[in-house]
C-alpha positions in Angstrom: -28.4 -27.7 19.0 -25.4 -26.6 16.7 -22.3 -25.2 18.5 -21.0 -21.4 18.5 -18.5 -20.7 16.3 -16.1 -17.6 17.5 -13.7 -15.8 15.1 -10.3 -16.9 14.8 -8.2 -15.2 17.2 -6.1 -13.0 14.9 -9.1 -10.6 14.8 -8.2 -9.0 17.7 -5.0 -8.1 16.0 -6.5 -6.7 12.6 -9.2 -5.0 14.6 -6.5 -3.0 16.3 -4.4 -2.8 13.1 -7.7 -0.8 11.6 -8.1 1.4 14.8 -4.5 2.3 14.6 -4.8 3.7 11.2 -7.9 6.4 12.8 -4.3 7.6 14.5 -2.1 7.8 11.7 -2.6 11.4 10.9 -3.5 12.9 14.6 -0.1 10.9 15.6 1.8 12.9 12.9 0.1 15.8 14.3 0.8 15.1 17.8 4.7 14.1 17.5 5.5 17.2 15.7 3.6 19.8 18.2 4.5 17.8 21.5 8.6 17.4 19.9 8.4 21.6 19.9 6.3 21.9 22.9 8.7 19.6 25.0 5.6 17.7 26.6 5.3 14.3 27.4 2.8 13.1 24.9 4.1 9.3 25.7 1.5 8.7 28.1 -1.1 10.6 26.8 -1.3 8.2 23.4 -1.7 5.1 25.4 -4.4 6.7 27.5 -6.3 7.2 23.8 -5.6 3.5 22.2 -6.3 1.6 25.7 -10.5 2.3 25.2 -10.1 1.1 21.6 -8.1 -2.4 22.4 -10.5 -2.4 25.3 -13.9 -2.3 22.5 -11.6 -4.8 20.1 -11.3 -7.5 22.3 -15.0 -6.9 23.6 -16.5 -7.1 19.4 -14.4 -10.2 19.4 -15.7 -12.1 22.7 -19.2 -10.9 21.6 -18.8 -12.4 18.3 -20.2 -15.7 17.7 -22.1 -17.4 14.7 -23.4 -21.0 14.4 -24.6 -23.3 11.3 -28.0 -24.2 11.3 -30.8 -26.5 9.7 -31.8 -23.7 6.8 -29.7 -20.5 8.2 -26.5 -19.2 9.4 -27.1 -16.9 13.0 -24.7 -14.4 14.2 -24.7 -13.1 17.5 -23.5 -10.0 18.4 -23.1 -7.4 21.4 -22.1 -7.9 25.0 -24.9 -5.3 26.7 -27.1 -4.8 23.5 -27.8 -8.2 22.0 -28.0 -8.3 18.2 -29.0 -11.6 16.5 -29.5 -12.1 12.6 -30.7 -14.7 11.0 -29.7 -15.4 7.1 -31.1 -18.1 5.4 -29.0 -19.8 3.2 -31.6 -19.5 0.1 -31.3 -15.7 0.4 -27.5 -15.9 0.0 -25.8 -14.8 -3.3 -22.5 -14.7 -3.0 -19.8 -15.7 -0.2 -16.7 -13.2 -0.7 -13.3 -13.8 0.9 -10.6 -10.8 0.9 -7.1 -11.3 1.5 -4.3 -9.0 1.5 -1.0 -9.7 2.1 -1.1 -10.0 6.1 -4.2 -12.3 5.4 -2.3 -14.8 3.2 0.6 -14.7 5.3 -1.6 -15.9 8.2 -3.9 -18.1 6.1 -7.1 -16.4 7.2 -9.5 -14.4 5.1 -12.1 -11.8 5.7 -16.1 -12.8 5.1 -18.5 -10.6 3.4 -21.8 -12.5 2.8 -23.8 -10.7 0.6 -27.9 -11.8 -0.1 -30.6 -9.6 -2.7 -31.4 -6.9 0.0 -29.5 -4.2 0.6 -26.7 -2.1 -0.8 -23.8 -3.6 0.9 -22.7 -7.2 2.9 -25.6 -8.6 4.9 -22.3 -10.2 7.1 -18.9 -9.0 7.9 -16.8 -11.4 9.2 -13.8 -10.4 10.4 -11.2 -12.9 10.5 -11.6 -16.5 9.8 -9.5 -19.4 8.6 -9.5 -20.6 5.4 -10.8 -24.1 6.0 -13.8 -22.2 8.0 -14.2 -20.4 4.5 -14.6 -23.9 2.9 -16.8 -24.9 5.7 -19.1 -22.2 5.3 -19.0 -22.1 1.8 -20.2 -26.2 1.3 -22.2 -25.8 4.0 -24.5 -22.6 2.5 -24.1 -22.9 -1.6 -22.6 -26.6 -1.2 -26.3 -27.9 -2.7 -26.6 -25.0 -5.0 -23.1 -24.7 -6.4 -23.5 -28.7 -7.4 -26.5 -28.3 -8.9 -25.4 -25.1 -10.7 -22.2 -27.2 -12.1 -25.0 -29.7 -13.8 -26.8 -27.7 -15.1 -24.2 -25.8 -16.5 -22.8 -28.7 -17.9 -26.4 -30.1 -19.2 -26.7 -26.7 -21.0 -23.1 -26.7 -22.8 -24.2 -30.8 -24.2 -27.2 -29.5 -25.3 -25.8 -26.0 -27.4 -23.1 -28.0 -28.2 -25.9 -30.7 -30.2 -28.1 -27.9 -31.4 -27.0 -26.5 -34.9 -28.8 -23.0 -35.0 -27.4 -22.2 -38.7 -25.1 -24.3 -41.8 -23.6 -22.0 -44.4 -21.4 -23.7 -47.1 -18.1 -22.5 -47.9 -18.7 -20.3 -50.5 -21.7 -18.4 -48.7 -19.1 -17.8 -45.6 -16.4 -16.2 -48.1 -19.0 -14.1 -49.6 
């Protein structure tokens, strides 16, 4: 039976990084009332981020996907299990994002997209970029080879095929 596979462990950071921006504009909101009120609003902004961190680091223990036969699984959920199953036939397209923080850590973000639906049918979080690799020969490594071929077939074959001559002066004219 394959392995688990976890996220790497920089996810716990960019899961906090994106529940820190929730905060941007209540902090604003909150310096400037408790600076004229004269209260001490120190404490009561770690009692608010300390569930968050708490739910971050529980998504990322819960977190685990593993390579199969004929189809990725990812496992989800600490209490309430969740567990998908994507066949690697269904999937169309394997999208890494990287901004700046990403590529100065060398780890990308995973959206897996297949036919159904409107948006990813996977969203992984944080992974490194040789994972990416992995993945990406592992799902589309038979397709994308077989794609290349047949690319290729097709450009020898247009490139033999003459579909119309015109002589010189018929092209001026």
């Amino acid at each position: 039976m394959p392995s688990d596979r976890r996220l790497y462990p920089f996810s716990i950071l960019f899961g906090l990084g994106s529940e820190l921006r929730q905060f941007v504009i209540p902090g604003i909101v909150v310096l400037v009332t408790a600076g004229t009120a004269g209260g001490d609003w120190q404490a009561w902004t770690l009692l608010f981020l300390i569930p968050y961190g708490l739910a971050v680091i529980t998504r990322y223990i819960s977190f685990r996907y593993r390579y199969e036969e004929r189809e990725l699984v990812i496992r989800t959920g600490l209490f309430f299990r969740n567990e998908r199953h994507i066949p690697y036939a269904r999937v169309q397209n394997i999208n890494a994002v990287q901004n700046v923080l990403h590529r100065l850590l060398n780890v990308v973000e995973v959206h897996i997209e297949t036919g159904g639906g409107a948006g990813p049918e996977a969203k992984m979080s944080v992974l490194p970029v040789d994972a990416l690799e992995e993945m990406r020969q592992r799902i589309l490594g038979d397709r994308r080879g077989a794609a290349a071929v047949a690319a290729e077939d097709a450009g020898v074959s247009a490139a033999r095929q003459v579909l119309l001559r015109l002589a010189a002066r018929e092209l001026v004219l």
